[in-house]
MDTraj code that builds the backbone (N, CA, C; nanometers):
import mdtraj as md
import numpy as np

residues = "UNK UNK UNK UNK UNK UNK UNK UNK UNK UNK UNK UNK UNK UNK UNK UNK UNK UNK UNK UNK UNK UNK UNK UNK UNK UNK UNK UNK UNK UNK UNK UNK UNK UNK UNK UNK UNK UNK UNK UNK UNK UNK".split()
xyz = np.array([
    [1.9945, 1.2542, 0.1409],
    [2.0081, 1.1103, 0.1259],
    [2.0560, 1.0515, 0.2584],
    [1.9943, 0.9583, 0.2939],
    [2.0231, 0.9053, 0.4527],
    [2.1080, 0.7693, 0.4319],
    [2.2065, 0.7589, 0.4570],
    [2.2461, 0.5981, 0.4342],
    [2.1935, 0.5583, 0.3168],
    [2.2656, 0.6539, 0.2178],
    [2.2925, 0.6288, 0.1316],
    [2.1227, 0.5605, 0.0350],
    [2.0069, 0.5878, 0.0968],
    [1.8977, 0.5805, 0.0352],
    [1.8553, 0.6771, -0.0888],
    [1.7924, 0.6687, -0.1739],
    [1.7871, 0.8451, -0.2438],
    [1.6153, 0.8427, -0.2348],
    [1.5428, 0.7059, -0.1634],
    [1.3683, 0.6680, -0.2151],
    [1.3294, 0.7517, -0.0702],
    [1.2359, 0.8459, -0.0658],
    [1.2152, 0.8891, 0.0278],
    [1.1064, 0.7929, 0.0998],
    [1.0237, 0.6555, 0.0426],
    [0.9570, 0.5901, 0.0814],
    [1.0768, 0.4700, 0.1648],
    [1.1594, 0.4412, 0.1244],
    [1.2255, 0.3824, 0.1861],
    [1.3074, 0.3972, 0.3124],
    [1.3268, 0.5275, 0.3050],
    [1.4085, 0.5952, 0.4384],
    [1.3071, 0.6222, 0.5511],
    [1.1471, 0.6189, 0.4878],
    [1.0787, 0.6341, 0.5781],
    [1.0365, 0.5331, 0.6225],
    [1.0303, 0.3916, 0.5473],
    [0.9992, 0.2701, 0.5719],
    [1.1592, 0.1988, 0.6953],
    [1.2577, 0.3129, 0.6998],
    [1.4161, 0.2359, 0.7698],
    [1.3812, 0.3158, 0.8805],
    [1.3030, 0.4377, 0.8893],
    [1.3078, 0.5435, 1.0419],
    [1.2139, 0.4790, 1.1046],
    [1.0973, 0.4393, 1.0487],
    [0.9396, 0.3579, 1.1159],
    [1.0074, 0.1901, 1.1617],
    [1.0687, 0.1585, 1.1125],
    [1.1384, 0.0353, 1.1900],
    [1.1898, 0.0493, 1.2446],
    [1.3195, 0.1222, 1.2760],
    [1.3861, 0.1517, 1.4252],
    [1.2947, 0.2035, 1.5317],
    [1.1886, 0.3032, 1.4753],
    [1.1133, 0.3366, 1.6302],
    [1.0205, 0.2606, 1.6519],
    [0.9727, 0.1685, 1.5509],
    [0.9257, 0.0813, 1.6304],
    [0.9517, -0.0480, 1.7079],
    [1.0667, -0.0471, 1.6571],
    [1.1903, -0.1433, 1.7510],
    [1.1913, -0.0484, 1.8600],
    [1.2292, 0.0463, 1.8866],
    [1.2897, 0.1151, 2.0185],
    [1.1296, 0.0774, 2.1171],
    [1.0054, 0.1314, 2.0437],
    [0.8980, 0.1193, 2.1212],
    [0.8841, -0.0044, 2.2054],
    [0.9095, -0.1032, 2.0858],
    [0.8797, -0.2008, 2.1458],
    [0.9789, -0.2991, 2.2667],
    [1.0784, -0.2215, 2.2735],
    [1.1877, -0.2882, 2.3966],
    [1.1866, -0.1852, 2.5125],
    [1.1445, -0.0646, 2.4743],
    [1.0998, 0.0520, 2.5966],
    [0.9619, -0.0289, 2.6755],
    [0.8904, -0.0785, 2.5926],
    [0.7289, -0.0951, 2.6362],
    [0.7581, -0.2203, 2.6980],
    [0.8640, -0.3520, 2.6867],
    [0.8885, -0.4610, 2.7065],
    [0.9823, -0.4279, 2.8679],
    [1.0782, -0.3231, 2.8576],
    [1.1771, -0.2913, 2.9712],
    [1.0201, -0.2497, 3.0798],
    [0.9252, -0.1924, 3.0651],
    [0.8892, -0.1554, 3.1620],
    [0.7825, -0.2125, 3.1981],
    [0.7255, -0.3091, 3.1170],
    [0.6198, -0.3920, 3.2046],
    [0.6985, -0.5359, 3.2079],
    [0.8119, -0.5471, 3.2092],
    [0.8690, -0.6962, 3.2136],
    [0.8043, -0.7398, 3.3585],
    [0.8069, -0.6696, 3.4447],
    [0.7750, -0.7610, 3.5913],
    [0.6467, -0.7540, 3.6204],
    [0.5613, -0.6426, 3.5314],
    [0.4154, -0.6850, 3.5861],
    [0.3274, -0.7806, 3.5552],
    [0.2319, -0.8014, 3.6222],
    [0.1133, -0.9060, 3.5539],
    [0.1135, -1.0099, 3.6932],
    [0.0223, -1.1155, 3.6215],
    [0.0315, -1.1989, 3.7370],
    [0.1119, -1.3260, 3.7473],
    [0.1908, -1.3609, 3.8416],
    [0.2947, -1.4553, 3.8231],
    [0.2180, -1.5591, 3.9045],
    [0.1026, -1.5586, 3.9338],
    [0.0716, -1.7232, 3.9950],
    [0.0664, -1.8542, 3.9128],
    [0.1069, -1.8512, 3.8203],
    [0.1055, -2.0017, 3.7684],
    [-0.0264, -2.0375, 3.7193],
    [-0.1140, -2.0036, 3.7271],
    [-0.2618, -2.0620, 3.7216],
    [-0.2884, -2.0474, 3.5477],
    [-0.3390, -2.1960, 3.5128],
    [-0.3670, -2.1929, 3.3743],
    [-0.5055, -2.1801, 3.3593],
    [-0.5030, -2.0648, 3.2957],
    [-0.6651, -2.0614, 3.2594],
    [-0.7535, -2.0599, 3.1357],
])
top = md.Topology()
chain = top.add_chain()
for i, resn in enumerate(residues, 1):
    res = top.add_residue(resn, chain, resSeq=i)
    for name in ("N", "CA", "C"):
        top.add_atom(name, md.element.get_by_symbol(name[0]), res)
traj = md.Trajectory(xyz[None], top)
């Protein structure tokens, strides 16, 4: 039982949200400065 869950669909539905939180601020930390910064609206 993980934090106190006993639904094994649920603990797997609480582990798939944290890593995909982590993914998504790992993937955000490392392309924060790329791309193109000219201003141009296209």
């Amino acid at each position: 039982m993980l934090l106190g869950m006993s639904d094994p669909w649920v603990t797997l539905a609480y582990v798939a949200n944290i890593a995909v939180t982590l993914f998504c601020v790992i993937y955000g930390v490392i392309n924060y400065n790329s791309g193109d910064d000219s201003g141009e609206v296209k």
